[in-house]
RODO-2510 file (C-alpha; in nm, 4 decimals, decimal comma):
residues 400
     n   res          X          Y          Z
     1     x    11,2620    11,5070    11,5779
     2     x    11,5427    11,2273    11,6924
     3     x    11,7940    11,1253    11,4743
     4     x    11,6373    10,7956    11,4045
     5     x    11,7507    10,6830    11,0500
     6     x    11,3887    10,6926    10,8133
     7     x    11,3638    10,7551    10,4713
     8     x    11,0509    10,8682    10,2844
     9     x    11,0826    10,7988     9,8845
    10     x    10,8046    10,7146     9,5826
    11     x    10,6987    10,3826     9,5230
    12     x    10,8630    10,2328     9,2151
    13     x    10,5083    10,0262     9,1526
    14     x    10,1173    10,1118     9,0696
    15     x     9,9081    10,1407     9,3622
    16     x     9,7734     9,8075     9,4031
    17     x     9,4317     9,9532     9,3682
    18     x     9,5623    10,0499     8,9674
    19     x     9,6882     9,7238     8,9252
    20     x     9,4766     9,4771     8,6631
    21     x     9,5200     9,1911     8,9148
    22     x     9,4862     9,1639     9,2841
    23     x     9,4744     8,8278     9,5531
    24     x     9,4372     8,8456     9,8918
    25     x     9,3281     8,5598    10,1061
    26     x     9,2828     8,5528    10,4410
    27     x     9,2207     8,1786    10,6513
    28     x     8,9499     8,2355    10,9751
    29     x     9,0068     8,1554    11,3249
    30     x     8,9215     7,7917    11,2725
    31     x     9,1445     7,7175    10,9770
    32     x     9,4357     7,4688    11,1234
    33     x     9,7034     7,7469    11,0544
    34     x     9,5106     7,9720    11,2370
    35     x     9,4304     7,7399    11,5366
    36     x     9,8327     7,6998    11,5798
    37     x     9,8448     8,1112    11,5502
    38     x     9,5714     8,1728    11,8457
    39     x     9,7211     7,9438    12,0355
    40     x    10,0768     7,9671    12,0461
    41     x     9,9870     8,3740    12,0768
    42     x     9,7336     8,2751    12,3692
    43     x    10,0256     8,0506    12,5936
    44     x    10,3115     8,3331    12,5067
    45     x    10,0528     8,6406    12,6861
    46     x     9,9923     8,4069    12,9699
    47     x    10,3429     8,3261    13,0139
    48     x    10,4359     8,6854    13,0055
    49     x    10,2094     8,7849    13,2081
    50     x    10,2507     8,5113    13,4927
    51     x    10,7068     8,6164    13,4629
    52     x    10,4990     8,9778    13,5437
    53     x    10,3609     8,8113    13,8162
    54     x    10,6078     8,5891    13,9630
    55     x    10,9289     8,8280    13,9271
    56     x    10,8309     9,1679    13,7903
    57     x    10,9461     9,1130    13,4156
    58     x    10,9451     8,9225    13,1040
    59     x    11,2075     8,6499    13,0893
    60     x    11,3420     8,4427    12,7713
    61     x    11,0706     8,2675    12,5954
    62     x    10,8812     8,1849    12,2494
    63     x    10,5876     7,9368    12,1501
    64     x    10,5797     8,0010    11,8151
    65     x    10,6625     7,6300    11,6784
    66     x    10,3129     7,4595    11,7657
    67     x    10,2137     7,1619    11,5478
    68     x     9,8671     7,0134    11,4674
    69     x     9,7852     6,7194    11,3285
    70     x     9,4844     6,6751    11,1997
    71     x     9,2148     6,3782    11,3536
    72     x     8,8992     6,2228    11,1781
    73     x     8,5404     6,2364    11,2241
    74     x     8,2325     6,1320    11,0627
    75     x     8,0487     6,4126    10,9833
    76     x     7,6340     6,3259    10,9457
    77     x     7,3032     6,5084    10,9021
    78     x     7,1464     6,5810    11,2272
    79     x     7,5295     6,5429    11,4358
    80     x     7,8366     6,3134    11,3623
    81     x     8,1076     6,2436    11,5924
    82     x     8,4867     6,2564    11,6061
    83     x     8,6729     5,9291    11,5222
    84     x     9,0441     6,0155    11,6465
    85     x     9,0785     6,3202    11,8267
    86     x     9,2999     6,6247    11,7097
    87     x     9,6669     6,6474    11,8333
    88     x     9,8406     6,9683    11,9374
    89     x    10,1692     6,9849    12,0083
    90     x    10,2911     7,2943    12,1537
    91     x    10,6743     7,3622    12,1023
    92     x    10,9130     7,5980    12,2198
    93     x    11,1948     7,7870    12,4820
    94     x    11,1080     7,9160    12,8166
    95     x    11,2813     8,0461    13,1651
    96     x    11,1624     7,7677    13,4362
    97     x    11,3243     7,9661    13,7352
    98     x    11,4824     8,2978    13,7795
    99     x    11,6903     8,4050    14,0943
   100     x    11,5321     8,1245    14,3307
   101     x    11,1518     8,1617    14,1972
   102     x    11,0285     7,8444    13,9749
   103     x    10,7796     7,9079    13,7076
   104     x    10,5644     7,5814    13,5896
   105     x    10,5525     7,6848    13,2296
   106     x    10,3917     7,3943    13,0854
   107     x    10,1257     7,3969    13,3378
   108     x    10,0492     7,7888    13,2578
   109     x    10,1023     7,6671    12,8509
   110     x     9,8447     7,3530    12,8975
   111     x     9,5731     7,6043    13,0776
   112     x     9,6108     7,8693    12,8329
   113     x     9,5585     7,6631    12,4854
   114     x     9,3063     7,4456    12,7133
   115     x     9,1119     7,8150    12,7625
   116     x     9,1870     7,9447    12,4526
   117     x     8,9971     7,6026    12,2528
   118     x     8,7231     7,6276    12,4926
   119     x     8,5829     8,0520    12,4482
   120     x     8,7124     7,9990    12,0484
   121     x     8,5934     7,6512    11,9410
   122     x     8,2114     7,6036    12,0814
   123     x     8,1663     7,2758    11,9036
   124     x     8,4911     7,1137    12,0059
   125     x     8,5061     6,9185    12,2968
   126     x     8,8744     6,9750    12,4536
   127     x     8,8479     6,6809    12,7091
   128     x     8,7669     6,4601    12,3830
   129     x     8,8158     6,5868    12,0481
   130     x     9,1513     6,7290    12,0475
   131     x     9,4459     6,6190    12,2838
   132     x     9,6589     6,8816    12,3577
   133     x    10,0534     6,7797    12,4292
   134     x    10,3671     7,0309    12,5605
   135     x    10,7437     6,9999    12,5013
   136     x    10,8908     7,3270    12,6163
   137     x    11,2939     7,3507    12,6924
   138     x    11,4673     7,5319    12,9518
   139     x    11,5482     7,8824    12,8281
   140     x    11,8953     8,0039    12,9118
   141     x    11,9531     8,2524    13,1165
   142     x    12,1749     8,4514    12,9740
   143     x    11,9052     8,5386    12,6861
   144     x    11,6936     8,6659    12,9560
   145     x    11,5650     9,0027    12,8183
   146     x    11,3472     9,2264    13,0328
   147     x    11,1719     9,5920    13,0305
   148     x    11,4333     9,7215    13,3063
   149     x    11,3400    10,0359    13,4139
   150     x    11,0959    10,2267    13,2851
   151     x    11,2551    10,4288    13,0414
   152     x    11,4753    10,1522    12,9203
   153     x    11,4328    10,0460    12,5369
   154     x    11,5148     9,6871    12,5202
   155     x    11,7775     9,5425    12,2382
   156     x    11,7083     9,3941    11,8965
   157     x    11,7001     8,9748    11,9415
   158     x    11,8219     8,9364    11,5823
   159     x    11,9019     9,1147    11,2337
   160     x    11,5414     9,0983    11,0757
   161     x    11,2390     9,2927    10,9203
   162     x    10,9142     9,3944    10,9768
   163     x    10,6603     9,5292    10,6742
   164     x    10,3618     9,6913    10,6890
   165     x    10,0843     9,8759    10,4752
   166     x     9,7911    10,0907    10,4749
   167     x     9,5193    10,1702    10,3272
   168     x     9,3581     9,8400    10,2681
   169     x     9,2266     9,8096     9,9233
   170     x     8,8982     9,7650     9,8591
   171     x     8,9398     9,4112     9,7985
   172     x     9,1299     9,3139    10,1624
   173     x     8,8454     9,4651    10,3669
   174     x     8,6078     9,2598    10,2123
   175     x     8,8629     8,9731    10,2619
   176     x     8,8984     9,0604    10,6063
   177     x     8,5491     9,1573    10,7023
   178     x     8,4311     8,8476    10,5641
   179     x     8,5417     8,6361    10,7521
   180     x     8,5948     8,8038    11,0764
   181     x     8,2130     8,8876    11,0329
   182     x     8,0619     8,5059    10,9522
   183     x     8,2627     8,3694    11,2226
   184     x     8,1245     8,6601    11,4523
   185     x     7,7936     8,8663    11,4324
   186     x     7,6747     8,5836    11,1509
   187     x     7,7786     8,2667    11,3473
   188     x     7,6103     8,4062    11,6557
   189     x     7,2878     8,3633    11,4680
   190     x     7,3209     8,0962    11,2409
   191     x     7,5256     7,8767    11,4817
   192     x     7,5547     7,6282    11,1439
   193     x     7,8534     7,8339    11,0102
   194     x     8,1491     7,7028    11,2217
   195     x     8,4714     7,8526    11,2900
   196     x     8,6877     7,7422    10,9867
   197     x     8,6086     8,0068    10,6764
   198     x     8,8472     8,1000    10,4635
   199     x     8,8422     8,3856    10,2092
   200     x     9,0420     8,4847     9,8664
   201     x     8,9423     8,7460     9,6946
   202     x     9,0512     8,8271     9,3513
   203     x     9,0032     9,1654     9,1437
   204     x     9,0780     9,1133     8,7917
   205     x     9,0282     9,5365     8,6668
   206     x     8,6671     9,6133     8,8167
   207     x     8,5443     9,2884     8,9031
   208     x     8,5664     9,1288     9,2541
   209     x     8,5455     8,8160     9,2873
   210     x     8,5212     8,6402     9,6476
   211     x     8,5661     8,2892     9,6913
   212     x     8,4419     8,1380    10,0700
   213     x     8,4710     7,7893    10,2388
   214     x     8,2774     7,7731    10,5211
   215     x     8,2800     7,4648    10,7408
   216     x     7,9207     7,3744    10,8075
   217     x     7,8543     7,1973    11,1178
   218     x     7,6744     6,8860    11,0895
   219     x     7,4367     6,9178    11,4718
   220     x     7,2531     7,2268    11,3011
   221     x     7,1848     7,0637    10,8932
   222     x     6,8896     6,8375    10,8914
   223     x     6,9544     6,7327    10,5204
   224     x     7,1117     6,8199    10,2340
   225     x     6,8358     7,1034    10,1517
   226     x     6,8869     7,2522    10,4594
   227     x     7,2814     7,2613    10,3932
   228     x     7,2004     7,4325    10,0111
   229     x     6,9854     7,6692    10,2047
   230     x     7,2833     7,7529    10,4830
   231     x     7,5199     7,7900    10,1593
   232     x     7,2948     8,0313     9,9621
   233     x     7,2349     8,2281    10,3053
   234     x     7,6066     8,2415    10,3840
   235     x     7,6828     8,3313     9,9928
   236     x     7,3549     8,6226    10,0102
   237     x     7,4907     8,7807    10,3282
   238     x     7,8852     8,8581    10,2002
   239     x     7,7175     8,9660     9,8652
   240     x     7,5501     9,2030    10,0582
   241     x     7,8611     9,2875    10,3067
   242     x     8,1064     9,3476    10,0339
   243     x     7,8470     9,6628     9,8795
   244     x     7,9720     9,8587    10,2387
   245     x     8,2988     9,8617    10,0685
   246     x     8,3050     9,9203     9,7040
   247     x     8,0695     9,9882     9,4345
   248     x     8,2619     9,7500     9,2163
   249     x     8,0499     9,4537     9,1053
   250     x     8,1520     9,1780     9,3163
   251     x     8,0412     8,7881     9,2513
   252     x     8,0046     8,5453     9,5673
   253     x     8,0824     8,2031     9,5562
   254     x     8,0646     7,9554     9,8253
   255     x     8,2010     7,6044     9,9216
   256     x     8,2914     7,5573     9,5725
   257     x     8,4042     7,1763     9,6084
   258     x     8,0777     7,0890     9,7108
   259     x     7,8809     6,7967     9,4322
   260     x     7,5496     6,7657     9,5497
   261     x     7,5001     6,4763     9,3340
   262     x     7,7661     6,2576     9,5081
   263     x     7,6984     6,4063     9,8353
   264     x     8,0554     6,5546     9,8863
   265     x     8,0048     6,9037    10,0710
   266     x     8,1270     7,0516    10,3394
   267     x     7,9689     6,9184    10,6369
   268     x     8,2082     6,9007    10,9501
   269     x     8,1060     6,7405    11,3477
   270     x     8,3500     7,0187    11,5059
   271     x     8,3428     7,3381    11,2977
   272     x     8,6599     7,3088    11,1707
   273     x     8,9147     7,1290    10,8789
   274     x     9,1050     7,0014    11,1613
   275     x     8,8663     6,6947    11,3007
   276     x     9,0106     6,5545    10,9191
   277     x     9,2846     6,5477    10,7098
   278     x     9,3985     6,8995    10,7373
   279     x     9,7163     6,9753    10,9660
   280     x     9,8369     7,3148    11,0674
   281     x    10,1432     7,5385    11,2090
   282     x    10,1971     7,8606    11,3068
   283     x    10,3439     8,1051    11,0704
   284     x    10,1986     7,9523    10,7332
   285     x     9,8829     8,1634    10,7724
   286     x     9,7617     8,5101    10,8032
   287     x    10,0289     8,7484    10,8210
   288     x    10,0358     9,0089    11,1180
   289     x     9,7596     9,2499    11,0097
   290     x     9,5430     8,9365    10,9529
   291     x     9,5882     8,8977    10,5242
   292     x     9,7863     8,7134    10,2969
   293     x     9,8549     8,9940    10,0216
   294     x    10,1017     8,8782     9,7296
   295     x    10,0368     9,2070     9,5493
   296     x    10,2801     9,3715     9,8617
   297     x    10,5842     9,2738    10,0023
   298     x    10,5470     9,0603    10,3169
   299     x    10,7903     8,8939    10,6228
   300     x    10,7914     8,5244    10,6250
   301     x    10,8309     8,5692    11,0055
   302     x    10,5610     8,3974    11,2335
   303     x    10,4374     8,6791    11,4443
   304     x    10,2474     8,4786    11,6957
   305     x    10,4023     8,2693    11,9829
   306     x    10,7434     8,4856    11,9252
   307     x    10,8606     8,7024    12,2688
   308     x    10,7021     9,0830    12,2317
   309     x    10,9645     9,2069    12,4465
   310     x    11,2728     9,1949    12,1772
   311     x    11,1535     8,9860    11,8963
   312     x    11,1780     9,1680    11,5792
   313     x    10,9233     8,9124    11,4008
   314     x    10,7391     9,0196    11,6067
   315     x    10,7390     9,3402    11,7257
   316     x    10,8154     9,5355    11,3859
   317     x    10,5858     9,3069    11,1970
   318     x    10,2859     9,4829    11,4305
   319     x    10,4651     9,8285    11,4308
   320     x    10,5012     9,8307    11,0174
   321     x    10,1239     9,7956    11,0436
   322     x    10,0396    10,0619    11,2743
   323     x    10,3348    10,2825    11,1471
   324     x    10,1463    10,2517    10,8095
   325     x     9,8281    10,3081    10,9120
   326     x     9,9353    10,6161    11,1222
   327     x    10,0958    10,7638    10,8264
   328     x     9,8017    10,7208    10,6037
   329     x     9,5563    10,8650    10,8633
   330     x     9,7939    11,1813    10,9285
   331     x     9,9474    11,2810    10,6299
   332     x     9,7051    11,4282    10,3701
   333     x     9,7692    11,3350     9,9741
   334     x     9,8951    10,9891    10,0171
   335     x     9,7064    10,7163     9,8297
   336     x     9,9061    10,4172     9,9540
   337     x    10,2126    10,3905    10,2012
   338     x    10,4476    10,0486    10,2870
   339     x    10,6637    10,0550    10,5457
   340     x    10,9521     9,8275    10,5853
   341     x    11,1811     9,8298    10,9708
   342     x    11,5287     9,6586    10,9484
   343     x    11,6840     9,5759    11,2643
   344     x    12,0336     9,5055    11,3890
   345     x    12,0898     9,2428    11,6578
   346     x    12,2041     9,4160    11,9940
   347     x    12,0539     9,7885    11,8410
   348     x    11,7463     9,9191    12,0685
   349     x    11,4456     9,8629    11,9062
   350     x    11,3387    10,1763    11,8925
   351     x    11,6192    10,2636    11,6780
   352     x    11,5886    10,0459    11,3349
   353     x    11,8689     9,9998    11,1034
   354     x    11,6448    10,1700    10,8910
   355     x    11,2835    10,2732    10,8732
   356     x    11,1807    10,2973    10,4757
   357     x    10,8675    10,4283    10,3865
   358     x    10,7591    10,3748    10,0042
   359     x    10,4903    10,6100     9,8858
   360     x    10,2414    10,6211     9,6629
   361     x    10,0510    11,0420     9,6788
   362     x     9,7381    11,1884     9,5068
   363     x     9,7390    11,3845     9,2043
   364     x     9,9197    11,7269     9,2371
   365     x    10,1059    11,5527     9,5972
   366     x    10,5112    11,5699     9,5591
   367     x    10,6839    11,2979     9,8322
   368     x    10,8496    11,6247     9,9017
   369     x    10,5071    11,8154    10,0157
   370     x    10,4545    11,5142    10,2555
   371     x    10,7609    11,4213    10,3714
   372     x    10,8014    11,6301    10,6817
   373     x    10,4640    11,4848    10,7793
   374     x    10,5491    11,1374    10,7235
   375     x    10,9040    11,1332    10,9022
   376     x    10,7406    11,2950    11,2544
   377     x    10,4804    11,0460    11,2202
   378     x    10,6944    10,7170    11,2092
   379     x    10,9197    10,9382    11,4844
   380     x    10,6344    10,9265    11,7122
   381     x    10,5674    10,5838    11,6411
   382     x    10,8650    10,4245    11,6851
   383     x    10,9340    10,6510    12,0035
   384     x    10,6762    10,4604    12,1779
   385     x    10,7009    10,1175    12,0335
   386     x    10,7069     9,9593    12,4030
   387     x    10,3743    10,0298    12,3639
   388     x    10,3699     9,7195    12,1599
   389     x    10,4545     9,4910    12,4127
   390     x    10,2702     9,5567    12,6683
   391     x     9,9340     9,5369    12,4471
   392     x    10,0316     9,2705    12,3142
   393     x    10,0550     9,0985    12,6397
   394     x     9,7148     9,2811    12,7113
   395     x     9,6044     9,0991    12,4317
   396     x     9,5111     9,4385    12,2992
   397     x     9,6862     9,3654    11,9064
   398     x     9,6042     9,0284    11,7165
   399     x     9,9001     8,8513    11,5077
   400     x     9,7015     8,6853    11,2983
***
């Protein structure tokens, strides 16, 4: 094994599966946060990929500052329509020309978000509902960081962190699943669910509860019976869902806001928050393995948009998570493990300041009978962590 500096110690805390509370949350694809997250993440793969392209390697870049600002619609039975559209601003840093070669980054930026609406957001129109603006600077050159040759590890971009965990509690996967699930194999068929659900979960001892607001979209409710019956269906099926997960008795509640007398409910033209009144940015969302978990220690960092080459909030954000989940596939006796990677501006990345894994082990399980096991596993993982990058840029890990 390298000489890579990783410590292996107990956890000072309860599993959070022990604990008498537990929140997680996590905000869908549609949610405005989440719309600024897919697309800052979808320009920064095609820009990396077209430097691939153009000149062989990744220059200086990141997109992770993009603003929305929420329009306004009126939502009705039967179809509404969108008042003022939505504006998107992306934001950010980018090389525009490397050793004679020009790269027209906003033009690559504009046709990636432009894509990205169009295969995630069915029921907005991107030539009319949303207008879609770019404002990225001229990267310097001398922050031009690349792969180099093959076996080259590039340098840390700045002193920073990265946490991870793993395995999900019972309550996260039914966070997780919930939504990723509605606005997927549900959605499909019952095309009234739009993209914009978003899911806390709370476990007070043994009791679940889940909590879901799901936009409805106004072209597929004939009336205000038809939207109960869409609610009920939507609150039946993650009832359902969440008993592939625990045997913990879970209550479902759904669009919560909604007063049927006053016909307030969730009714939306575009299947999402966005057409009104709610704005959105990247990095107030989802963390990188796709929850917001206050019961564990999380980066503030914005994963998506950021440079996978050298970016530490980005790249060690993704590798806590699959360090983590390595660990607590590999290693027998462990119950819960967080990982935590400090880096050091100008170190390689493959060589954190210091890679700290906190563990929580079975019954009977010393850290000691484990820890052999757990130090060759984050050695393995942070051996290949250019791995990262490039499926990232593949578009093979999501950051959100």
């Amino acid at each position: 094994m390298s000489e890579r500096n990783i410590r292996v110690e107990p956890a000072t805390a309860h599993a959070v599966e022990d604990q008498d509370v537990e929140i997680v949350e996590r905000k869908g694809i549609g949610h405005p946060d989440s719309i600024c997250d897919g697309i800052a993440e979808a320009v920064s793969r095609a820009l990396a990929q077209a430097y691939l392209d153009r000149v062989g390697k990744v220059l200086h870049y990141n997109t992770d500052e993009t603003q929305l600002v929420a329009g306004n619609a009126a939502p009705a039975f039967g179809g509404g329509e969108v008042l003022e559209p939505i504006y998107l601003l992306i934001v950010g840093r980018a090389t525009k020309s490397y050793e004679g070669t020009r790269i027209p980054t906003e033009t690559i930026a504009l046709k990636a978000a432009r894509d990205y609406l169009s295969e995630t957001f069915p029921h907005l129109d991107v030539g009319t509902d949303i207008i879609v603006d770019v404002r990225i600077g001229e990267g310097s050159g001398d922050l031009v960081e690349v792969f180099g040759e093959e076996a080259e590890v590039p340098m840390a971009n700045d002193t920073s962190y990265g946490v991870g965990h793993a395995p999900l509690t019972e309550t996260e996967q039914i966070v997780f699943n919930t939504e990723r699930r509605l606005t997927g194999e549900y959605s499909d068929d019952n095309p009234e669910v739009g993209e914009d659900v978003k899911v806390m979960g709370k476990r007070e001892d043994d009791h679940i509860d889940v909590t879901v607001a799901a936009a409805m979209v106004d072209a597929y409710i004939e009336d205000l019976a038809d939207y109960q019956d869409a609610v009920e269906n939507v609150r039946e099926y993650v009832a359902d869902l969440a008993t592939e997960y625990t045997s913990r008795d879970v209550t479902v509640h759904v669009n919560t806001a909604d007063n049927y007398e006053e016909g307030a409910i969730y009714l939306t033209t575009t299947g999402t928050s966005a057409e009104q009144g709610d704005d959105g940015s990247v990095g107030r969302g989802n963390r990188a393995n796709g929850l917001i978990t206050p019961n564990r220690p999380m980066s503030m960092e914005a994963t998506s948009g950021k440079n996978p080459v050298n970016h530490i909030g980005k790249i060690y954000n993704l590798l806590s998570t699959e360090i983590a989940e390595s660990v607590a596939e590999e290693a027998d006796g462990i119950r819960q493990v967080q990982i935590r990677l400090l880096s050091q501006i100008g170190r390689p990345i493959d060589e954190p300041h210091v890679a700290d894994a906190k563990l929580v082990t079975e019954d009977g399980v010393d850290v000691d009978d484990v820890r052999e096991d757990v130090e060759a596993a984050i050695d393995e993982e942070l051996a290949a962590v250019t791995d990262v990058t490039k499926r990232v840029i593949e578009g093979g890990i999501s950051t959100f």
